[in-house]
C-alpha positions as CSV (number, residue, x, y, z in Angstrom):
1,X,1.3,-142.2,-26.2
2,X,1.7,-139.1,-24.0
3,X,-1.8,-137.9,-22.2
4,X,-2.7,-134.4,-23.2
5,X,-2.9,-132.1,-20.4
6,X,-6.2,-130.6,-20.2
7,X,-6.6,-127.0,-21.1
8,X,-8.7,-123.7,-19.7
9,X,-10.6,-124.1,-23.3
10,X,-11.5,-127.9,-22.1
11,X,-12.8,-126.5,-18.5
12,X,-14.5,-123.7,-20.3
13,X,-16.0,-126.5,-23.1
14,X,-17.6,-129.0,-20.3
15,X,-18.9,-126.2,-18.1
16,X,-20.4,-123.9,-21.1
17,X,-18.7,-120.9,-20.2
18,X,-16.1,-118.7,-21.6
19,X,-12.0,-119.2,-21.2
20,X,-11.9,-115.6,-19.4
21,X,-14.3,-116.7,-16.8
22,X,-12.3,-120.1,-16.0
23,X,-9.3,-118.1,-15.5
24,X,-11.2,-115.2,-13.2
25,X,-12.1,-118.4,-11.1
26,X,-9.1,-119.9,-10.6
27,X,-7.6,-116.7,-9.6
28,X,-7.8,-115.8,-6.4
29,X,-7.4,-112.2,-7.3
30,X,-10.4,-111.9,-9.1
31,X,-12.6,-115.2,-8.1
32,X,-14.9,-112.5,-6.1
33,X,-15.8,-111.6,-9.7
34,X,-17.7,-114.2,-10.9
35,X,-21.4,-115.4,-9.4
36,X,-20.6,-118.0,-6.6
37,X,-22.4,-121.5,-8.5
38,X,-20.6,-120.3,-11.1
39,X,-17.3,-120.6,-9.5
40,X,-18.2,-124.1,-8.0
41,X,-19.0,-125.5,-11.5
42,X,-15.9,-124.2,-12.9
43,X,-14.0,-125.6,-9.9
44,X,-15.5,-128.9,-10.1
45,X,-14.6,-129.2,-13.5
46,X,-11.0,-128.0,-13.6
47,X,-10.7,-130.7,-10.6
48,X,-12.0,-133.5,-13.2
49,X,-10.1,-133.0,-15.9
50,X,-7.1,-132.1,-13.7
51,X,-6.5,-129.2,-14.8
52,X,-3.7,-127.3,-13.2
53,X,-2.9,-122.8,-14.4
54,X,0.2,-122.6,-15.8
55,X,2.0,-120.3,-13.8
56,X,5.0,-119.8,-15.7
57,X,2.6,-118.6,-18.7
58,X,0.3,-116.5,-16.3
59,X,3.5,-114.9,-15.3
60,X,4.7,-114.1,-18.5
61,X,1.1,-112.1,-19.5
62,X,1.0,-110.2,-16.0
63,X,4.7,-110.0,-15.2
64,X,4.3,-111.3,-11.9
65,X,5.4,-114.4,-10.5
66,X,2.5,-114.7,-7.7
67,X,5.5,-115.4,-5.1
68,X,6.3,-113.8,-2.1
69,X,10.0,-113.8,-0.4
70,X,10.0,-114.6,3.1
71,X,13.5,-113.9,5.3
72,X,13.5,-116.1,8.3
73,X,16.7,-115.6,10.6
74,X,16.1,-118.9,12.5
75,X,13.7,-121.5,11.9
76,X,14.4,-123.7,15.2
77,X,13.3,-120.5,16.9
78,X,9.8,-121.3,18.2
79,X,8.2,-117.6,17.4
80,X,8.6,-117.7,14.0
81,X,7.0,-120.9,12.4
82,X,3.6,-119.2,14.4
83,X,4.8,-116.1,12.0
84,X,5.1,-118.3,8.6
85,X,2.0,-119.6,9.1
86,X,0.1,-116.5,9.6
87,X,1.7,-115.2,6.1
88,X,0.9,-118.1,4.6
89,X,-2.4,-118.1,5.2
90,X,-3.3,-115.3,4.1
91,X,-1.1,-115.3,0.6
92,X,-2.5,-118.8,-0.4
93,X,-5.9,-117.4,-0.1
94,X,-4.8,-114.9,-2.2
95,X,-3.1,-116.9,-5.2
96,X,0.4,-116.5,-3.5
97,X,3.1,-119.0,-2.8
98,X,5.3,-118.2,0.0
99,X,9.0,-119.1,-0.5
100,X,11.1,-119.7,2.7
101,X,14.7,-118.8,3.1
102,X,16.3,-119.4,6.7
103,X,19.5,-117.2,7.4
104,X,20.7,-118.7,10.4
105,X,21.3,-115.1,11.5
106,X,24.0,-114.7,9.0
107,X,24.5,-111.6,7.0
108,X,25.9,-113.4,3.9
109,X,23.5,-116.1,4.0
110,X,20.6,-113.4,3.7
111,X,22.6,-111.6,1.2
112,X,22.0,-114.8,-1.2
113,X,18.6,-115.4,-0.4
114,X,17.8,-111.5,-1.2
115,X,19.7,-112.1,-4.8
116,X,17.5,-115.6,-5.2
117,X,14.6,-113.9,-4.6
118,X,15.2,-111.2,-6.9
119,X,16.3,-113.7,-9.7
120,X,13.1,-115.2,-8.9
121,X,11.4,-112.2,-9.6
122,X,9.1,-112.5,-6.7
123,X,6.1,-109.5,-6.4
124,X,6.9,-109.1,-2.4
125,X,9.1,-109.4,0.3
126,X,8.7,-110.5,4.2
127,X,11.7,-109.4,6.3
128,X,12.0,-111.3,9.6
129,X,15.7,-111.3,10.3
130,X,16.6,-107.4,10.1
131,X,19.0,-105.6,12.1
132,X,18.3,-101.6,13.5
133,X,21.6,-100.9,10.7
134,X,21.0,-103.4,7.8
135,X,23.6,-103.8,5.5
136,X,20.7,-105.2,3.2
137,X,18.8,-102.0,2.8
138,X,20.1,-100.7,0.1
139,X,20.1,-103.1,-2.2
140,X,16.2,-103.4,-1.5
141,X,15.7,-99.9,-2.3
142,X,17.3,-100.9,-5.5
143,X,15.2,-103.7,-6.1
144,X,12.2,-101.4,-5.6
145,X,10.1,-104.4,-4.6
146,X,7.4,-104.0,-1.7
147,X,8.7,-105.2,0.9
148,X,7.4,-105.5,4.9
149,X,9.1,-105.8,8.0
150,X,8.1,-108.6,10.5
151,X,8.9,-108.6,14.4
152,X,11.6,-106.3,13.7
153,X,12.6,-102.7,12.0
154,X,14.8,-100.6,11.3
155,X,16.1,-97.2,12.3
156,X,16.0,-95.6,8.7
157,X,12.2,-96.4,8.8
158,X,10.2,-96.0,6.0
159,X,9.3,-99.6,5.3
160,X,6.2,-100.9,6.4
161,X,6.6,-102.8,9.5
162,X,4.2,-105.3,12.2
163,X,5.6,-105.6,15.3
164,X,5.3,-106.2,19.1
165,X,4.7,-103.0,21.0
166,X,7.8,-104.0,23.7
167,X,7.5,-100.9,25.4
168,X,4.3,-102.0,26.9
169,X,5.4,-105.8,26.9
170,X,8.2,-104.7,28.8
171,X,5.8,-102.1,31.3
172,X,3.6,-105.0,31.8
173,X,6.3,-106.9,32.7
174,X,7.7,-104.6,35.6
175,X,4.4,-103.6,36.6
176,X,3.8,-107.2,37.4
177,X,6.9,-107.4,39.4
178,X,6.7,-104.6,41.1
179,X,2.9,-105.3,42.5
180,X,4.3,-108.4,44.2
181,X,6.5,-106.1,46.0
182,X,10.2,-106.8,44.0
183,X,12.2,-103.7,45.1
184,X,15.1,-104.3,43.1
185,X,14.8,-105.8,39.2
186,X,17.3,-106.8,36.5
187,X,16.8,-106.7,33.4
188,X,18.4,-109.0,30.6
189,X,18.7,-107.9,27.4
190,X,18.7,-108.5,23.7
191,X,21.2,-107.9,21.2
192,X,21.3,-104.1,20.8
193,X,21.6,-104.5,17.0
194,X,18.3,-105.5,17.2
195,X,15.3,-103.5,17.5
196,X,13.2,-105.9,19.9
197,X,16.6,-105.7,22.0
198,X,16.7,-102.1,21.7
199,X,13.4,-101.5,22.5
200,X,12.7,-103.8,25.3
201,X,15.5,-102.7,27.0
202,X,14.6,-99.4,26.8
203,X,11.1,-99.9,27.9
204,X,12.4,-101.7,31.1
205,X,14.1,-98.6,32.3
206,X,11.3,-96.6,31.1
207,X,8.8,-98.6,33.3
208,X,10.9,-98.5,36.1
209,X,11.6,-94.8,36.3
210,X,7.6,-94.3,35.3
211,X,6.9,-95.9,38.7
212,X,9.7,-93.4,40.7
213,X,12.5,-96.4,41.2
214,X,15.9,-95.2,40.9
215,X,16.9,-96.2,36.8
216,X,20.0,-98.4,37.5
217,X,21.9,-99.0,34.1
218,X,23.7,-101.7,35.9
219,X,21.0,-103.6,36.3
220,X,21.2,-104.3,32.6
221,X,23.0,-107.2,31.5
222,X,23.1,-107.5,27.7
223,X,23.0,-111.0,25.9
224,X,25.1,-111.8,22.6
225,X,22.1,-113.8,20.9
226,X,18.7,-115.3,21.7
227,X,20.2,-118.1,23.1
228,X,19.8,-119.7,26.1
229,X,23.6,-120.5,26.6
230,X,24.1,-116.4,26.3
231,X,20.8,-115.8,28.6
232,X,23.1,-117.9,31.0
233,X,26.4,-116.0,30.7
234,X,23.8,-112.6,30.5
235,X,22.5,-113.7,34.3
236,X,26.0,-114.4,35.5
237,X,26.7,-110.7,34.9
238,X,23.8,-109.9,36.3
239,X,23.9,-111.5,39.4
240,X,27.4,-111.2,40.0
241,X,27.2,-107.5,39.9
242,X,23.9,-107.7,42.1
243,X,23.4,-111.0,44.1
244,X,21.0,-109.2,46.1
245,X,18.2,-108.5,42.8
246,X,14.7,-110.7,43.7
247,X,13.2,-110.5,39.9
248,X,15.0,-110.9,36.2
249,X,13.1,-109.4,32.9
250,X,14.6,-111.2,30.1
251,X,14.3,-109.8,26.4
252,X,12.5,-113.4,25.4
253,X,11.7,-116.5,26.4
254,X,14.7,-118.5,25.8
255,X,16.9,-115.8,28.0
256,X,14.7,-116.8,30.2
257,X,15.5,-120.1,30.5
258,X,18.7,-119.2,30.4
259,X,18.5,-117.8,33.7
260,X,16.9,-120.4,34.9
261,X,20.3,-122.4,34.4
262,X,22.3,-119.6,35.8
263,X,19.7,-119.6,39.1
264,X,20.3,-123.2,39.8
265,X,24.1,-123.4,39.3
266,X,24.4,-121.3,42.3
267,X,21.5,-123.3,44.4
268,X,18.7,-120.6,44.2
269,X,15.3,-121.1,43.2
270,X,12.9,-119.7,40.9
271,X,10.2,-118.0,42.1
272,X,11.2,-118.6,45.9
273,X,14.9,-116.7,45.5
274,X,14.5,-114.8,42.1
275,X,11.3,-114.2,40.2
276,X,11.8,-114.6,36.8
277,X,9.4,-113.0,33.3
278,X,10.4,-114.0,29.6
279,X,8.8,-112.4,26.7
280,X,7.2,-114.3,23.4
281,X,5.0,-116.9,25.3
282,X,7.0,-119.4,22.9
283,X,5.3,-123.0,22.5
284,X,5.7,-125.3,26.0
285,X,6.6,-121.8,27.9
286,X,4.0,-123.7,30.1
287,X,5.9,-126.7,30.5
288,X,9.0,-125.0,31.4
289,X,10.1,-125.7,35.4
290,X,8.5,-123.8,37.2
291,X,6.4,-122.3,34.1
292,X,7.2,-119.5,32.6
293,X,5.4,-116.1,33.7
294,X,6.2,-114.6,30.0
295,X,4.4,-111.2,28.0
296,X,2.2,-113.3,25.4
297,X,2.8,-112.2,21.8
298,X,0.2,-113.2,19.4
299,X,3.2,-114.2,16.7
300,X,0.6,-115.7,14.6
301,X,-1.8,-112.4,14.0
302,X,1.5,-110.6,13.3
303,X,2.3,-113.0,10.4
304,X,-1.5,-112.5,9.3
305,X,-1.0,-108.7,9.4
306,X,2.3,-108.2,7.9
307,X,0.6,-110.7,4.8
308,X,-2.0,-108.2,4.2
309,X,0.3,-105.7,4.7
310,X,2.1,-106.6,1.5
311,X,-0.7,-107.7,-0.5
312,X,-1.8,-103.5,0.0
313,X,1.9,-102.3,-0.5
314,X,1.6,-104.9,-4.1
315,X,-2.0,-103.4,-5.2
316,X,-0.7,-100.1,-3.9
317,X,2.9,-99.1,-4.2
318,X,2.0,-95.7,-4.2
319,X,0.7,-95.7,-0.3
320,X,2.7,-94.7,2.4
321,X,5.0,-97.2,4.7
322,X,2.8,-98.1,8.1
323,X,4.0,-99.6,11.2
324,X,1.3,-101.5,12.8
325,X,2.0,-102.5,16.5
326,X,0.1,-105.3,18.1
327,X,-0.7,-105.5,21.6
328,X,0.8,-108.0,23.8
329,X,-0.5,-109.8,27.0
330,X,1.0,-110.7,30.4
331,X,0.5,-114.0,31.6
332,X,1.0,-115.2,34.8
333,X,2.1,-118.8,35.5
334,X,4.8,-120.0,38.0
335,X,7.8,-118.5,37.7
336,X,6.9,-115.0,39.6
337,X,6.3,-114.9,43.3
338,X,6.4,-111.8,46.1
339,X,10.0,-112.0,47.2
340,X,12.3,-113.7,50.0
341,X,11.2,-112.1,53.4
342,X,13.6,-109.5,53.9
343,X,14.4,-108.4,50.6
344,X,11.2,-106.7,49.8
């Protein structure tokens, strides 16, 4: 004989209240309603009897699906699991369940996951993997589902957005540098069809002409991808076209590394030859050899932010598209020294 599932009438039977108030407790939208003991008692008992909302049914009487879209372009990336987890957090403490799709950077493959989400009906969207042009746009507008932007944006604006503020990531960066007495700096760059490639690249020359140094567009070596292999090949231009630069900005982390490689297949060492900075502060940026000097992005906060974000742009559709830019941090570690004698 088949176990009857227990109902909200059965939780609302054994703690003497009525069904309304079980279902204001176990949602997290409207839990701050009812009197904490309350809550406990009505908590404790749905745990006993195992009883679990249905969802589907909930869904049906609200039409929302209390899921949230999440567009990751690369997973093995180390910034953005920080990122997931900061959404997640804050969605699961408000009755959402995140659902993850990884792109692999490939237009067609975020196609699909836009079209499952919206067969899905999920209330919101999290955009991690967008270019300055997206193809994707719109279709979104289309959709008409609130949607945020995470780590990157786009040039049409007008979609709430949480992001790095690389101009100063990439000022702190020279500044850096250019204390230790580096007279001549490369920079290399993201993708330009990005906007943290964009951006950074054009807060390097910024930062350099801010402190009266002659703007070299040379000294900009753009990389294909985030990769280290293209960080590599990005280096090799660079150096070939300058063997006599002391310091290298790269547009993140793995770049970074990437030059690292380049640096020591033609016998020169970091810091003593070529100082080098990433961006990100990635996990085991500290382990690198010699570790990495990087500008520190809190990846986690911006996750945290771009989930409340969307829960306003959900409650509120009405309100205006934000950009909220968080600050980064320089730190200092190994990889960034004053320069050869000679060269300063």
């Amino acid at each position: 004989m088949t176990k009857k599932h227990a109902s909200i009438h059965d939780v609302a039977r054994a703690v003497g209240v009525h069904p309304s108030t079980v279902s204001r407790v176990l949602n997290a939208r409207t839990r701050h309603l009812v009197s904490p003991s309350v809550a406990a008692r009505v908590t404790a008992a749905a745990r006993r009897l195992g009883y679990t909302p249905d969802q589907v049914a909930a869904g049906l009487r609200t039409r929302r699906s209390s899921t949230v879209g999440v567009l990751i372009p690369d997973l093995a990336n180390p910034l953005f699991p920080p990122i997931v987890r900061g959404i997640e957090s804050v969605l699961t403490e408000a009755g959402y369940t995140a659902i993850i799709a990884n792109t692999d950077n490939a237009a067609a493959r975020a196609r699909e996951a836009l079209e499952r989400f919206a067969a899905r009906r999920v209330d919101g969207l999290v955009l991690a993997g967008v270019v300055r042009r997206d193809p994707l746009l719109p279709r979104l507008r289309a959709l008409g589902v609130p949607t945020v932007l995470v780590n990157r944006t786009v040039d049409a604006g007008g979609i709430p957005a949480v992001v790095n503020d690389d101009a100063a990531g990439s000022a702190l960066a020279v500044d850096h540098l250019l204390a230790l007495g580096h007279a001549f700096i490369g920079h290399v760059a993201g993708p330009q069809r990005l906007s943290t490639g964009a951006a950074r690249r054009a807060g390097f020359l910024a930062a350099i002409k801010a402190a009266g140094r002659a703007v070299r567009e040379s000294a900009v070596a753009v990389a294909r991808s985030y990769e280290t292999g293209a960080g590599a090949q990005a280096g090799r231009t660079l150096l070939d076209a300058h063997p006599r630069l002391t310091a290298i900005v790269a547009a993140n982390d793995l770049l970074a590394l990437g030059c690292y490689d380049e640096l020591a297949r033609r016998g020169l060492a970091c810091p003593r030859d070529v100082s080098v900075v990433g961006f990100n502060d990635m996990p085991f940026a500290d382990r690198f050899s010699p570790p990495l000097t990087t500008v520190h992005i809190p990846h986690r906060l911006i996750g945290v932010e771009a989930a409340r974000l969307l829960l306003e742009a959900i409650a509120h559709p009405e309100t205006p598209a934000r950009e909220i830019r968080v600050a980064p941090e320089l730190v200092v570690r190994g990889s960034t020294a004053r320069p050869p004698r000679g060269r300063r």
